[in-house]
PyMOL Python script that loads the backbone (N, CA, C, O; Angstrom):
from pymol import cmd

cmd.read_pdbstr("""\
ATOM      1  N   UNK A   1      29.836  23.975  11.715  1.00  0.00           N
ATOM      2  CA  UNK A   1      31.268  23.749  11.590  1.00  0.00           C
ATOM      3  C   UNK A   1      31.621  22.371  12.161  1.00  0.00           C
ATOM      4  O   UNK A   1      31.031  22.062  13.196  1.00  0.00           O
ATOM      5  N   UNK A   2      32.527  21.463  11.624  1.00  0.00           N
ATOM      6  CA  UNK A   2      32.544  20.666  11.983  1.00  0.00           C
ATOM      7  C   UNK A   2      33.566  20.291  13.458  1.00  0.00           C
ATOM      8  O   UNK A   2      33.473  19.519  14.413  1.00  0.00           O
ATOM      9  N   UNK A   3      34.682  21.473  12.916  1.00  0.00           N
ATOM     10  CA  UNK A   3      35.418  21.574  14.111  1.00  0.00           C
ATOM     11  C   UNK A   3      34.689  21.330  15.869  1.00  0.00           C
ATOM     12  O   UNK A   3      35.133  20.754  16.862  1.00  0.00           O
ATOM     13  N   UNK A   4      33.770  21.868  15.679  1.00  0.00           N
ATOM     14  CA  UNK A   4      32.668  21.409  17.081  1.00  0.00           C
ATOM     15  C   UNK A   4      32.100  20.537  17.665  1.00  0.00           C
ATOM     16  O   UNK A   4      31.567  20.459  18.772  1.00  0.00           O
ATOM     17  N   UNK A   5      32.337  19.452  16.335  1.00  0.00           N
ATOM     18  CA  UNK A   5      32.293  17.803  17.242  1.00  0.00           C
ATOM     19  C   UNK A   5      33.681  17.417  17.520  1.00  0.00           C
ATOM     20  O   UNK A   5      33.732  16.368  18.162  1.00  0.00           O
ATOM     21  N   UNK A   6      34.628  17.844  17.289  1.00  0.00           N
ATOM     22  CA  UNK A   6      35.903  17.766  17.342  1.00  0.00           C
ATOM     23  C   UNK A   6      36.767  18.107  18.570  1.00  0.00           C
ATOM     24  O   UNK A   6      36.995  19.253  18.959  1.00  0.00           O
ATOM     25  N   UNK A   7      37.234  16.932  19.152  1.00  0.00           N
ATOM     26  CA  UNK A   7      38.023  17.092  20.586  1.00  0.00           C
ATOM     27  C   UNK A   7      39.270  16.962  20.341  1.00  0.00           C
ATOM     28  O   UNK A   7      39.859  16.174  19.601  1.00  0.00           O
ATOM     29  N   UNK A   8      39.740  18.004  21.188  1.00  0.00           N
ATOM     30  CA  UNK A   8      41.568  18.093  21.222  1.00  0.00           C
ATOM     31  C   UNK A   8      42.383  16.745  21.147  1.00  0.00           C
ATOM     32  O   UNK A   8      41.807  15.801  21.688  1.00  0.00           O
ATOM     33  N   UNK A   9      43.496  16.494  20.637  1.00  0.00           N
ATOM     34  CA  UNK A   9      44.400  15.184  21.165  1.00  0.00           C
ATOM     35  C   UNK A   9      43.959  14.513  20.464  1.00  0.00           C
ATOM     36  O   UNK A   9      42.769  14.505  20.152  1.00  0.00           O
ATOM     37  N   UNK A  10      45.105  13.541  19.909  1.00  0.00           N
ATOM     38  CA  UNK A  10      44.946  12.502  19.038  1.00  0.00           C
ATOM     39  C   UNK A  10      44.046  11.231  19.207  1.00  0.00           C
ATOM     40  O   UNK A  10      43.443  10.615  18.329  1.00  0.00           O
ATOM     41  N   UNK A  11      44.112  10.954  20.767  1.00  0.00           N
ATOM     42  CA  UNK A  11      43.801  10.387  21.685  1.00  0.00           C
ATOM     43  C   UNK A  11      42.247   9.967  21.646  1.00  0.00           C
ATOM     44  O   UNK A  11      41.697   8.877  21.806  1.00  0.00           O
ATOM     45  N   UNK A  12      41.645  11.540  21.311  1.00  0.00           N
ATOM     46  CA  UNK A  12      40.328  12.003  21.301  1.00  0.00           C
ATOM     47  C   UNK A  12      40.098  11.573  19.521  1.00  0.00           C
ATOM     48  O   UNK A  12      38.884  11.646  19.329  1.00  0.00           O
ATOM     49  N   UNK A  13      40.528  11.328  18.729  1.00  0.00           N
ATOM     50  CA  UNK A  13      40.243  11.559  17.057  1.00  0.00           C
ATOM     51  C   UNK A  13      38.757  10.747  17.178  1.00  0.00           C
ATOM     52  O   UNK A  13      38.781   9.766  17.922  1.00  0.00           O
ATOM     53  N   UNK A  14      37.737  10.995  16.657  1.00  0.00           N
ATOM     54  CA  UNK A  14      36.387  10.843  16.299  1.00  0.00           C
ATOM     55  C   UNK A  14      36.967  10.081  14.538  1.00  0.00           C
ATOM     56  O   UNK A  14      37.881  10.630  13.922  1.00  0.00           O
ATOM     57  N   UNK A  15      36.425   9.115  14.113  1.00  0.00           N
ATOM     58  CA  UNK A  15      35.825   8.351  13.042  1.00  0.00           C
ATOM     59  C   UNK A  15      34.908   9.385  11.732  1.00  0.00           C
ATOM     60  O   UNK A  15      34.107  10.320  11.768  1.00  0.00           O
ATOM     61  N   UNK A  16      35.495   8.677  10.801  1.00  0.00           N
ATOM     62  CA  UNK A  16      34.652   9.691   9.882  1.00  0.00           C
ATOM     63  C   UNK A  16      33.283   9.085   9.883  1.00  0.00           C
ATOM     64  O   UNK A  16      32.381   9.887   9.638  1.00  0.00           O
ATOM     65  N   UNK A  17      32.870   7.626  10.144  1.00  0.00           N
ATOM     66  CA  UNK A  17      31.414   7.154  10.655  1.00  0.00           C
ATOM     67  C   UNK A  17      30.648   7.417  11.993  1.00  0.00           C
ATOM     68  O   UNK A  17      29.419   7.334  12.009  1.00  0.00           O
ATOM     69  N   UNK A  18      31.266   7.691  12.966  1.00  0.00           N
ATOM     70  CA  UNK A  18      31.080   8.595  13.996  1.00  0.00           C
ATOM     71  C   UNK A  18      30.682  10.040  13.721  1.00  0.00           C
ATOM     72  O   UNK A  18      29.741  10.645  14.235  1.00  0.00           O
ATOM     73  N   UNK A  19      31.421  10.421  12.966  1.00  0.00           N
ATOM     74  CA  UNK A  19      31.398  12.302  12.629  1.00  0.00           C
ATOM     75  C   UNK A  19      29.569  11.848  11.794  1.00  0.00           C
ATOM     76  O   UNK A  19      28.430  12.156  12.147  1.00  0.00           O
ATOM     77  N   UNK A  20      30.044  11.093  10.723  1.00  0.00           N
ATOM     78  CA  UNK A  20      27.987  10.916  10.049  1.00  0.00           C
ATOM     79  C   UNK A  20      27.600  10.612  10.875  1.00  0.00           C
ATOM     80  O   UNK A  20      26.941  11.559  11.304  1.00  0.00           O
ATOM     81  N   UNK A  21      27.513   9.588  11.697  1.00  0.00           N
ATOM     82  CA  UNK A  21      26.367   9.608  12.337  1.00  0.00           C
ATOM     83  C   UNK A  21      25.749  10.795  13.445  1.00  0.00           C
ATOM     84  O   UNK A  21      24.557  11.077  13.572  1.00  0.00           O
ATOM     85  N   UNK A  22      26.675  11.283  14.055  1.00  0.00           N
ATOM     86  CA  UNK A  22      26.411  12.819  14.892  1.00  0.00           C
ATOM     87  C   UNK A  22      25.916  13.755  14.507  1.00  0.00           C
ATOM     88  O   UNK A  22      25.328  14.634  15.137  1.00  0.00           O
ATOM     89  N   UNK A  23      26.203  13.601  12.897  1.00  0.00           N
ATOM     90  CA  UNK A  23      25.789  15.341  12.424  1.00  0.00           C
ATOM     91  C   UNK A  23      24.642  14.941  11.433  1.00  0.00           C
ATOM     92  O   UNK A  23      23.764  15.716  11.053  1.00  0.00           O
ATOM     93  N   UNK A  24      24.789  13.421  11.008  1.00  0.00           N
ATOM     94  CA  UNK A  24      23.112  13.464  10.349  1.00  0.00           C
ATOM     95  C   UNK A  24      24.237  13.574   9.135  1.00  0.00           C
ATOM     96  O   UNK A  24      23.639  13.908   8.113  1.00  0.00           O
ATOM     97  N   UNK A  25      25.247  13.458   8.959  1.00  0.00           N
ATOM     98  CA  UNK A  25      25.442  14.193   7.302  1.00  0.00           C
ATOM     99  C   UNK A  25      26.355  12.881   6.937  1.00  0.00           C
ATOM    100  O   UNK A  25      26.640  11.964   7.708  1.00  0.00           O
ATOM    101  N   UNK A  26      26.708  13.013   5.682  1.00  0.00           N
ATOM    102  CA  UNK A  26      27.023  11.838   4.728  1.00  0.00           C
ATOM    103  C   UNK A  26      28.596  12.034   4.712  1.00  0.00           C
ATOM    104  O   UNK A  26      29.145  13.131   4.604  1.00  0.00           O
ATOM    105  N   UNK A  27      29.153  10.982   4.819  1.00  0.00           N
ATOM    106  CA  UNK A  27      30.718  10.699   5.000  1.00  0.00           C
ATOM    107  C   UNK A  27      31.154  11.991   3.698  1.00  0.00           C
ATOM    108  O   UNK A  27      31.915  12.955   3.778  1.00  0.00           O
ATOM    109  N   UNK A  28      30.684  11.713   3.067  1.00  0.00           N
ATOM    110  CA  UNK A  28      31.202  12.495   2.192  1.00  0.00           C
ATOM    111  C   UNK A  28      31.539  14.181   2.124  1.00  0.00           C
ATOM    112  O   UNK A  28      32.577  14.781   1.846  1.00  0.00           O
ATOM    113  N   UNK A  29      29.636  14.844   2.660  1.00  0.00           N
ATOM    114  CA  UNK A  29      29.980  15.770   2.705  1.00  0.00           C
ATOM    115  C   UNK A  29      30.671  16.150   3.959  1.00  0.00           C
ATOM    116  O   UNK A  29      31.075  17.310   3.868  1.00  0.00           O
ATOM    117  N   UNK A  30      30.988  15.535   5.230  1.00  0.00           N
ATOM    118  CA  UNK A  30      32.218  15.738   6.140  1.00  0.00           C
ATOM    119  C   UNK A  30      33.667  15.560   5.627  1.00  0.00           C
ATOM    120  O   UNK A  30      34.622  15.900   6.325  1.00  0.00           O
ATOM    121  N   UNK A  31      33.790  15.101   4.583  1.00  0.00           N
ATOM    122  CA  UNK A  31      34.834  15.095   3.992  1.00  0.00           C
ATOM    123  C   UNK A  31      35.464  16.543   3.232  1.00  0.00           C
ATOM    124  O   UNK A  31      36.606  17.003   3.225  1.00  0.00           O
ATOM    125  N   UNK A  32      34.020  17.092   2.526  1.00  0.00           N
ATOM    126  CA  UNK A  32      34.039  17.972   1.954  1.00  0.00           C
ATOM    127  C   UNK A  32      33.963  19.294   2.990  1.00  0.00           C
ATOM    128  O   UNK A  32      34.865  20.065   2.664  1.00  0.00           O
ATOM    129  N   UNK A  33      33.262  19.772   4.027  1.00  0.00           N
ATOM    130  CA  UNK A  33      33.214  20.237   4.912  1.00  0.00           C
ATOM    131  C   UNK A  33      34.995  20.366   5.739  1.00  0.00           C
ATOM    132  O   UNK A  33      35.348  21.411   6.285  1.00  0.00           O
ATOM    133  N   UNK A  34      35.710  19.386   5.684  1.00  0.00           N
ATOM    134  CA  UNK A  34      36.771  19.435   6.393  1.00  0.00           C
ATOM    135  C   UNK A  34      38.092  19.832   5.493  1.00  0.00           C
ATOM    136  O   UNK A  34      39.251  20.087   5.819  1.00  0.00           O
ATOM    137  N   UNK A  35      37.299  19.765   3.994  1.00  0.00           N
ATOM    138  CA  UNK A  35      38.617  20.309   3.219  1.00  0.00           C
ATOM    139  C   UNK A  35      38.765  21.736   3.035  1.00  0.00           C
ATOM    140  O   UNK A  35      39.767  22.442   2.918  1.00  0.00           O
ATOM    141  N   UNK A  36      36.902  22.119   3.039  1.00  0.00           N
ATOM    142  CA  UNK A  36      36.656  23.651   3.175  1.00  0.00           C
ATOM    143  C   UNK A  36      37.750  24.440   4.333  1.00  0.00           C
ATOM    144  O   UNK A  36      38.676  25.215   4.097  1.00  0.00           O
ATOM    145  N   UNK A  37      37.140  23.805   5.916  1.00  0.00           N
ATOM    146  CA  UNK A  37      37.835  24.389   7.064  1.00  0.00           C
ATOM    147  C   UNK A  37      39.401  24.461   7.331  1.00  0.00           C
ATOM    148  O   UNK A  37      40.164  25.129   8.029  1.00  0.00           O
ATOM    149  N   UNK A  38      39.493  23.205   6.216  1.00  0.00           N
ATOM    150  CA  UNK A  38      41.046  23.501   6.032  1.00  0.00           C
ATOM    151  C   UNK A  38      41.606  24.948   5.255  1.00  0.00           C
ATOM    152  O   UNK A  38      42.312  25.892   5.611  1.00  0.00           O
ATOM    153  N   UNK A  39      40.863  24.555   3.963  1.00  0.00           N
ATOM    154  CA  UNK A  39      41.744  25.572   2.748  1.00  0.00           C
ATOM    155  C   UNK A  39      40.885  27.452   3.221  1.00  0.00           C
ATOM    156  O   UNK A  39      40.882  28.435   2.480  1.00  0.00           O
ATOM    157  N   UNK A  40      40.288  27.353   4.617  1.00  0.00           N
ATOM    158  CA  UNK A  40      40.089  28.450   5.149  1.00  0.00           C
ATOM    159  C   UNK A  40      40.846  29.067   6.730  1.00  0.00           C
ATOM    160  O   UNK A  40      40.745  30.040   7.477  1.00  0.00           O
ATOM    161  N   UNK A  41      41.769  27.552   6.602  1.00  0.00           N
ATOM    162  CA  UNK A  41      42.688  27.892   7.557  1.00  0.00           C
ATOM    163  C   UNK A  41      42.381  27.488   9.148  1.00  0.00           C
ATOM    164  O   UNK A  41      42.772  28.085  10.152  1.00  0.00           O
ATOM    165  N   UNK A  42      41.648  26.415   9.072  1.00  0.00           N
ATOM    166  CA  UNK A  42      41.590  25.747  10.545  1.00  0.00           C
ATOM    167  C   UNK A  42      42.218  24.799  10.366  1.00  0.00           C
ATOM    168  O   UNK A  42      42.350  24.277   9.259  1.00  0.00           O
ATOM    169  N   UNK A  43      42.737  24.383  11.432  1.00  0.00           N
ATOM    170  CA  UNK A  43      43.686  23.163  11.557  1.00  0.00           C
ATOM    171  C   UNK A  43      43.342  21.871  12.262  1.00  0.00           C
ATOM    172  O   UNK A  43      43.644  21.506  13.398  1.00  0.00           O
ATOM    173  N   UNK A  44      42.651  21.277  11.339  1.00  0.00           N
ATOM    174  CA  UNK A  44      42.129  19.823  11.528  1.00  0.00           C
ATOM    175  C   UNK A  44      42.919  18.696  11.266  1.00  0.00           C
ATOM    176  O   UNK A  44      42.749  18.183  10.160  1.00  0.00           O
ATOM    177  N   UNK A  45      43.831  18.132  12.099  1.00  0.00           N
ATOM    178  CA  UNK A  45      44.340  16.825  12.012  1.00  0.00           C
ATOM    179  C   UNK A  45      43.562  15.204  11.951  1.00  0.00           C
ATOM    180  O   UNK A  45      42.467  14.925  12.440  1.00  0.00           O
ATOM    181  N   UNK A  46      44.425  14.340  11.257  1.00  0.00           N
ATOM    182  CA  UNK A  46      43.440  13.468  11.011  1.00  0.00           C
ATOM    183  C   UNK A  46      44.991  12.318  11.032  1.00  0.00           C
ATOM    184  O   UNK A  46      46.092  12.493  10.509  1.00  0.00           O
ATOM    185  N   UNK A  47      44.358  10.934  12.030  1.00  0.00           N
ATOM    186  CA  UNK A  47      45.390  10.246  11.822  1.00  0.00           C
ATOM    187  C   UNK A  47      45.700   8.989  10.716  1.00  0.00           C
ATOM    188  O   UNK A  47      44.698   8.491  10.203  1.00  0.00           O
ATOM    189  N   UNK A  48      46.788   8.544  10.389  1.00  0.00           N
ATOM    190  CA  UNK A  48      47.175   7.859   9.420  1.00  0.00           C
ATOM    191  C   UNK A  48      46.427   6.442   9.570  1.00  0.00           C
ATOM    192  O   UNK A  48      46.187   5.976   8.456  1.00  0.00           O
ATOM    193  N   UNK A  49      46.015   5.668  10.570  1.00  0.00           N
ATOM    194  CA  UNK A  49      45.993   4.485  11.057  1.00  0.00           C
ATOM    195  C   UNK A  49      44.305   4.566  10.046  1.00  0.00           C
ATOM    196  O   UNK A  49      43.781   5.501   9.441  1.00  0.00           O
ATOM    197  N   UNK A  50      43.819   2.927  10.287  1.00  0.00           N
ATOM    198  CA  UNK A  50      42.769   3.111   9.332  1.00  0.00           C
ATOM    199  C   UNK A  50      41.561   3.052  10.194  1.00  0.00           C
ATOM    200  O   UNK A  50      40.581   3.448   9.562  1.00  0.00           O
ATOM    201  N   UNK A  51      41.295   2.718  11.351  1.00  0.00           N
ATOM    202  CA  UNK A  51      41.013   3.386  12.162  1.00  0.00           C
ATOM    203  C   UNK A  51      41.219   4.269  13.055  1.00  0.00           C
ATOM    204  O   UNK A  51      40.954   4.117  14.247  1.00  0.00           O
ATOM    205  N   UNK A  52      41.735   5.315  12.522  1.00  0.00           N
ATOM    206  CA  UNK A  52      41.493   6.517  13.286  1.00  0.00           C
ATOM    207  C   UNK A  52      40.505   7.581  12.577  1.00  0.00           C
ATOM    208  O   UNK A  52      39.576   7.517  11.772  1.00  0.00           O
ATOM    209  N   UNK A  53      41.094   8.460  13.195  1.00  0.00           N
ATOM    210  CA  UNK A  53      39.985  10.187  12.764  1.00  0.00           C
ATOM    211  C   UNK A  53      40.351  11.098  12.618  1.00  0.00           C
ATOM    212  O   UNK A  53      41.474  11.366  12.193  1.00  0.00           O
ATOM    213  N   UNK A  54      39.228  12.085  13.033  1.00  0.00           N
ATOM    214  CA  UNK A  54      40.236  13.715  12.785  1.00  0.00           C
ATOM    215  C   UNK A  54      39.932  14.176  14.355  1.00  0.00           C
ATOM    216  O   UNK A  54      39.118  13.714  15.154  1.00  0.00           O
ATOM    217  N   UNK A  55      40.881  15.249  14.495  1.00  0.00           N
ATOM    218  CA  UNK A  55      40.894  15.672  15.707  1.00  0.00           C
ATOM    219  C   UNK A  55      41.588  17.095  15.933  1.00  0.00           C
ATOM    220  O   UNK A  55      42.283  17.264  14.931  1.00  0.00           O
ATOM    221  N   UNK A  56      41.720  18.161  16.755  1.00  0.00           N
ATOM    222  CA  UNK A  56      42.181  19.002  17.272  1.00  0.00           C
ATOM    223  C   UNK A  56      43.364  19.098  17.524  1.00  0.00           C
ATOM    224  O   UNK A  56      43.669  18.456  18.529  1.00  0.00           O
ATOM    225  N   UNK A  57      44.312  19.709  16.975  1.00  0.00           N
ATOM    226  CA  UNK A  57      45.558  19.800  17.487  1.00  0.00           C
ATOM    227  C   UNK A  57      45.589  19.869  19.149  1.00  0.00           C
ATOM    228  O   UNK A  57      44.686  20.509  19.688  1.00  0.00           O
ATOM    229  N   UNK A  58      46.574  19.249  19.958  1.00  0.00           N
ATOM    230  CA  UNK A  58      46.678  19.624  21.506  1.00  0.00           C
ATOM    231  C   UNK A  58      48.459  19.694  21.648  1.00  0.00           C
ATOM    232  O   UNK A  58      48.857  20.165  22.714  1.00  0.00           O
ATOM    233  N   UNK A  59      49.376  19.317  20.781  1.00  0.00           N
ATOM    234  CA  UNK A  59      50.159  19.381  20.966  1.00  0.00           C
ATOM    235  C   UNK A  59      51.316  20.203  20.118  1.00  0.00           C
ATOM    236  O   UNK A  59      50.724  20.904  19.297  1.00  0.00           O
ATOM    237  N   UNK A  60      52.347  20.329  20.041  1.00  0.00           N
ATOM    238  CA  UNK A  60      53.346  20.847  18.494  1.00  0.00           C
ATOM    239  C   UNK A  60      53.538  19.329  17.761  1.00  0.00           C
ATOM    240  O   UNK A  60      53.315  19.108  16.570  1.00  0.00           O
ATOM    241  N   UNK A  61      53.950  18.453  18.645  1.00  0.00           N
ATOM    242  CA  UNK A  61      54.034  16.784  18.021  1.00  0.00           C
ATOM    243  C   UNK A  61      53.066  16.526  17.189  1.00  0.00           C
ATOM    244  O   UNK A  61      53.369  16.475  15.997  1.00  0.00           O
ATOM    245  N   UNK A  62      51.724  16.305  17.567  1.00  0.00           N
ATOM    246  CA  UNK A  62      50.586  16.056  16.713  1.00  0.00           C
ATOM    247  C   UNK A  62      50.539  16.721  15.377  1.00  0.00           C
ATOM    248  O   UNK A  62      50.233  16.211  14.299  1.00  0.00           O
ATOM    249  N   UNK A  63      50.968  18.200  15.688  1.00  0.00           N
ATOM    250  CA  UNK A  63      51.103  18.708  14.241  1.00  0.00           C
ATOM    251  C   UNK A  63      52.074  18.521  13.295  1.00  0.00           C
ATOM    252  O   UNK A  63      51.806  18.473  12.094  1.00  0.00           O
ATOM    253  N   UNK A  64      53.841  18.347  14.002  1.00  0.00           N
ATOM    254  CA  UNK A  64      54.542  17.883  13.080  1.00  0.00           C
ATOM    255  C   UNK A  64      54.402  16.683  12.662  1.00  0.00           C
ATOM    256  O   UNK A  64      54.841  16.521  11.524  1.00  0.00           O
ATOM    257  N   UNK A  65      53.659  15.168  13.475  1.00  0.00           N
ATOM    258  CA  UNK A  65      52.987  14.364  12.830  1.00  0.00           C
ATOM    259  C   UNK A  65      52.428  14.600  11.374  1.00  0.00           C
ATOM    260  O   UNK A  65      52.534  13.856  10.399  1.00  0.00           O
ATOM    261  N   UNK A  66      51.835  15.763  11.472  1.00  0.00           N
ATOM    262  CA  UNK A  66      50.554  15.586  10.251  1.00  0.00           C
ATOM    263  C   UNK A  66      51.047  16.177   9.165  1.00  0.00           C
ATOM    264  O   UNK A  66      50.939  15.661   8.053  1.00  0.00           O
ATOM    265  N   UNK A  67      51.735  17.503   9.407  1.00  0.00           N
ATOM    266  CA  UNK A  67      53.155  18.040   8.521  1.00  0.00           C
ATOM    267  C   UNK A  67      53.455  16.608   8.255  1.00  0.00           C
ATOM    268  O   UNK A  67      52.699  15.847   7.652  1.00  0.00           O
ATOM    269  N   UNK A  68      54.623  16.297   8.753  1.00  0.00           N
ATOM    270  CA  UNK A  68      55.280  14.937   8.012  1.00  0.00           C
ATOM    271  C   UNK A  68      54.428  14.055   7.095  1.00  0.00           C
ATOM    272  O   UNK A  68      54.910  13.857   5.980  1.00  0.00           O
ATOM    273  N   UNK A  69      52.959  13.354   7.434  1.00  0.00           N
ATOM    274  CA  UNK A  69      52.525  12.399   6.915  1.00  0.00           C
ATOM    275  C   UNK A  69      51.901  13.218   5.382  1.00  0.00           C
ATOM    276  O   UNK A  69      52.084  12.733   4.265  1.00  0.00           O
ATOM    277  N   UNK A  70      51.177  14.484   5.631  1.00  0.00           N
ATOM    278  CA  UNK A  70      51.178  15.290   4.322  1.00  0.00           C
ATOM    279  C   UNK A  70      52.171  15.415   3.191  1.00  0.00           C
ATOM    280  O   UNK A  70      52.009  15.560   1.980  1.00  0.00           O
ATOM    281  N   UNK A  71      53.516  15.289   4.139  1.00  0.00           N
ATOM    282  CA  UNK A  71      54.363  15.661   2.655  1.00  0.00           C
ATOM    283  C   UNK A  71      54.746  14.912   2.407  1.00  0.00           C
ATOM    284  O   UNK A  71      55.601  15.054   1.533  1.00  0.00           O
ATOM    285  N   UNK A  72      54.487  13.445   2.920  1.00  0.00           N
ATOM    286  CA  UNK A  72      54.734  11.917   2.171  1.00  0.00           C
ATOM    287  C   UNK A  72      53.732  12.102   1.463  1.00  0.00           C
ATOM    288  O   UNK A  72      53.973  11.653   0.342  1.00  0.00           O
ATOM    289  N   UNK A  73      52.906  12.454   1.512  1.00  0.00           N
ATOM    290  CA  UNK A  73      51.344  11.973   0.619  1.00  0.00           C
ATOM    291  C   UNK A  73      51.596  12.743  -0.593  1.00  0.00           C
ATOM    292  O   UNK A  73      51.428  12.199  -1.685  1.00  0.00           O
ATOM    293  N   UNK A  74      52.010  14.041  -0.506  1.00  0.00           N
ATOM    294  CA  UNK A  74      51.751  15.157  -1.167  1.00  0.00           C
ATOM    295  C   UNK A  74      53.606  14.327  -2.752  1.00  0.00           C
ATOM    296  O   UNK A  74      53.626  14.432  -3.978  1.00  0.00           O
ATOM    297  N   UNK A  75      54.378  13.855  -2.074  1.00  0.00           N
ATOM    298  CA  UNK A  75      55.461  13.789  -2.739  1.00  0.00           C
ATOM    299  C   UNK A  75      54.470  12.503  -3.640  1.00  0.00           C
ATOM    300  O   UNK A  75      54.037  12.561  -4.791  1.00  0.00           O
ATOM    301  N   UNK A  76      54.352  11.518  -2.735  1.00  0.00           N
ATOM    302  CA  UNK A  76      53.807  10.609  -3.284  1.00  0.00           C
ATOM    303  C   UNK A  76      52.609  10.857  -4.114  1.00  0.00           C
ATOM    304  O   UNK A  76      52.308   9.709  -4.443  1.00  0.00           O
ATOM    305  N   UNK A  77      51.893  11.504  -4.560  1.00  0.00           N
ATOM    306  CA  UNK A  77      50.877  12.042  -5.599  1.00  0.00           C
ATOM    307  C   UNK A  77      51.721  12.677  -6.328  1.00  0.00           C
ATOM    308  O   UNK A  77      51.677  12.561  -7.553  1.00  0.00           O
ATOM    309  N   UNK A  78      52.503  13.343  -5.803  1.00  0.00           N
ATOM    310  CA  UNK A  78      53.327  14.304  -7.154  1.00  0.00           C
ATOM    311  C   UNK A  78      54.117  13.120  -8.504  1.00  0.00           C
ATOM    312  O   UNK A  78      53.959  12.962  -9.715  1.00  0.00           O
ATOM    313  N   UNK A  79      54.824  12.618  -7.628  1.00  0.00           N
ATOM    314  CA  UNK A  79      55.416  11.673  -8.204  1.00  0.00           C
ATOM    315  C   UNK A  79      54.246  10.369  -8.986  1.00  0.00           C
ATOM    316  O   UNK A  79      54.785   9.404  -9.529  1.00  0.00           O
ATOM    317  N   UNK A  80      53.154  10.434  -8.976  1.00  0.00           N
ATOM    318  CA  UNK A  80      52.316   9.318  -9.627  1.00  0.00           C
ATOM    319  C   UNK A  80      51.610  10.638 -10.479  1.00  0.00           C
ATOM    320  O   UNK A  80      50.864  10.337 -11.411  1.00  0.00           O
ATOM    321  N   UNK A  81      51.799  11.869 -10.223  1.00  0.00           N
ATOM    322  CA  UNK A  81      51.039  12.600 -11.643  1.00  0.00           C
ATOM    323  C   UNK A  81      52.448  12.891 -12.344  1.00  0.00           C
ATOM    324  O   UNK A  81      52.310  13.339 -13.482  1.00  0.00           O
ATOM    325  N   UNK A  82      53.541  12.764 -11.996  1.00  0.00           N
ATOM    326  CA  UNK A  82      55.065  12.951 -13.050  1.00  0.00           C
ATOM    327  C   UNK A  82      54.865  12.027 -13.995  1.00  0.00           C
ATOM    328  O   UNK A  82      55.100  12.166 -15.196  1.00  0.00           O
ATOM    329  N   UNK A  83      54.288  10.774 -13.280  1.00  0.00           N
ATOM    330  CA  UNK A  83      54.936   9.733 -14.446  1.00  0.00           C
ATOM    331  C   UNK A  83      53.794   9.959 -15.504  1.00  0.00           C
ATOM    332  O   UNK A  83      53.993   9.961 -16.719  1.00  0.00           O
ATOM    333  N   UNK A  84      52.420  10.172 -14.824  1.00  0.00           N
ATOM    334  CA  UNK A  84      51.807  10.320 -15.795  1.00  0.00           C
ATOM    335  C   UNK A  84      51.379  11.249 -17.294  1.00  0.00           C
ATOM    336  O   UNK A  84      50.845  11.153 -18.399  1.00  0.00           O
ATOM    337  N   UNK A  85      52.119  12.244 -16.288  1.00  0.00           N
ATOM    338  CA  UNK A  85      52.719  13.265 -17.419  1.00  0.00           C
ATOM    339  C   UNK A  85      53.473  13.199 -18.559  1.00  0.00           C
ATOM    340  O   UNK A  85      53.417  13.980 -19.509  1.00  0.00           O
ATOM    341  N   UNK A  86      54.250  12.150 -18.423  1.00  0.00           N
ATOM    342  CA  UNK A  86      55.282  11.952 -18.974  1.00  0.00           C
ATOM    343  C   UNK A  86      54.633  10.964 -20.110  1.00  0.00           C
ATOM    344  O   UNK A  86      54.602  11.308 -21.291  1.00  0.00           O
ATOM    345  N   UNK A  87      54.259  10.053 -19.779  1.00  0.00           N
ATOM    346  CA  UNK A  87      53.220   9.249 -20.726  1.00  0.00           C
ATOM    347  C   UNK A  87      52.833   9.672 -21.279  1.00  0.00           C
ATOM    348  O   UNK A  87      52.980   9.262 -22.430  1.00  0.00           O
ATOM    349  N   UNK A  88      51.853  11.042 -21.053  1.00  0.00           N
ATOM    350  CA  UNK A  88      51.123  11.900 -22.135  1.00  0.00           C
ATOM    351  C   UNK A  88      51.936  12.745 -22.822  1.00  0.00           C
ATOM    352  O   UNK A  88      51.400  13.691 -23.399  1.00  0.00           O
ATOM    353  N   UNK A  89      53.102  12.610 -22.885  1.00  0.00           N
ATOM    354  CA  UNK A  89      54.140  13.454 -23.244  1.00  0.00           C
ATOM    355  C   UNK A  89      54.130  12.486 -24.761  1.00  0.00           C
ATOM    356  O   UNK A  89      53.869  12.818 -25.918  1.00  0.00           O
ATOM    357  N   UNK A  90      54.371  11.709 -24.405  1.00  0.00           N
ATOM    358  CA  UNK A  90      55.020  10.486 -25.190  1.00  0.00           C
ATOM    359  C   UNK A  90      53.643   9.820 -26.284  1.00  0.00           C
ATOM    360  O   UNK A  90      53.781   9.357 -27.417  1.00  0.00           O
ATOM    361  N   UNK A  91      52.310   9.976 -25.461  1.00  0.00           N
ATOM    362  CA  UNK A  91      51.513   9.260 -26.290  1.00  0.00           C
ATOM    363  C   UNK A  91      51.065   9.719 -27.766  1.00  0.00           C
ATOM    364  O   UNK A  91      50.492   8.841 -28.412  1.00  0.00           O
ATOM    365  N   UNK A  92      51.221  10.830 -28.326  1.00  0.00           N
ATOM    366  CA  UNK A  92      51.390  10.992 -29.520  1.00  0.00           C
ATOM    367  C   UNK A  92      52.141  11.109 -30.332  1.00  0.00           C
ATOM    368  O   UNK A  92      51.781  11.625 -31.390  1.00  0.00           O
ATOM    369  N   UNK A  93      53.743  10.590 -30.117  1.00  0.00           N
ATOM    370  CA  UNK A  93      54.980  10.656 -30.457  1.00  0.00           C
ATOM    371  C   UNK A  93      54.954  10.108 -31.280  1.00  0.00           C
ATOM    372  O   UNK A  93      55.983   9.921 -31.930  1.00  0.00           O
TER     373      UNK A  93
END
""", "prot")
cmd.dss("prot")
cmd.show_as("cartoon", "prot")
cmd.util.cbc("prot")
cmd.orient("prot")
């Protein structure tokens, strides 16, 4: 589990090149590994900055952090598959 290299506090966030090199495993499949532990309901935060990481919730802040920055992301993808929808709406017109 990956959660187990994983220290509380934002403070603490570990690198997704840090996380490979510790576990021996490939950026990728820690990527994949952390979407699993998510969509099984652990709560792995990860910060916005481009160096930062993922890390352990320690606070309620940290989490409404990550709430918030998700549902920018999440609007912002929605809104770039609308338009594209819409295009394909149109491209055999």
């Amino acid at each position: 589990m990956i959660s187990e290299y994983l220290c509380k506090g934002q403070e603490n966030a570990i690198t997704l090149a840090n996380l490979a090199r510790i576990t021996g495993l490939s950026e990728r499949e820690i990527r994949k590994r952390i979407s699993d532990a998510r969509a099984n309901g652990e709560v792995i935060l990860s910060t916005t900055e481009i160096t930062g990481g993922y890390y352990l919730p320690s606070t309620k802040e940290e989490v409404q952090r990550f709430v918030n920055a998700m549902t920018k992301r999440g609007r912002s993808a929605f809104r770039a598959r609308k338009s594209a929808a819409e295009l394909l709406k149109g491209w055999d017109a």
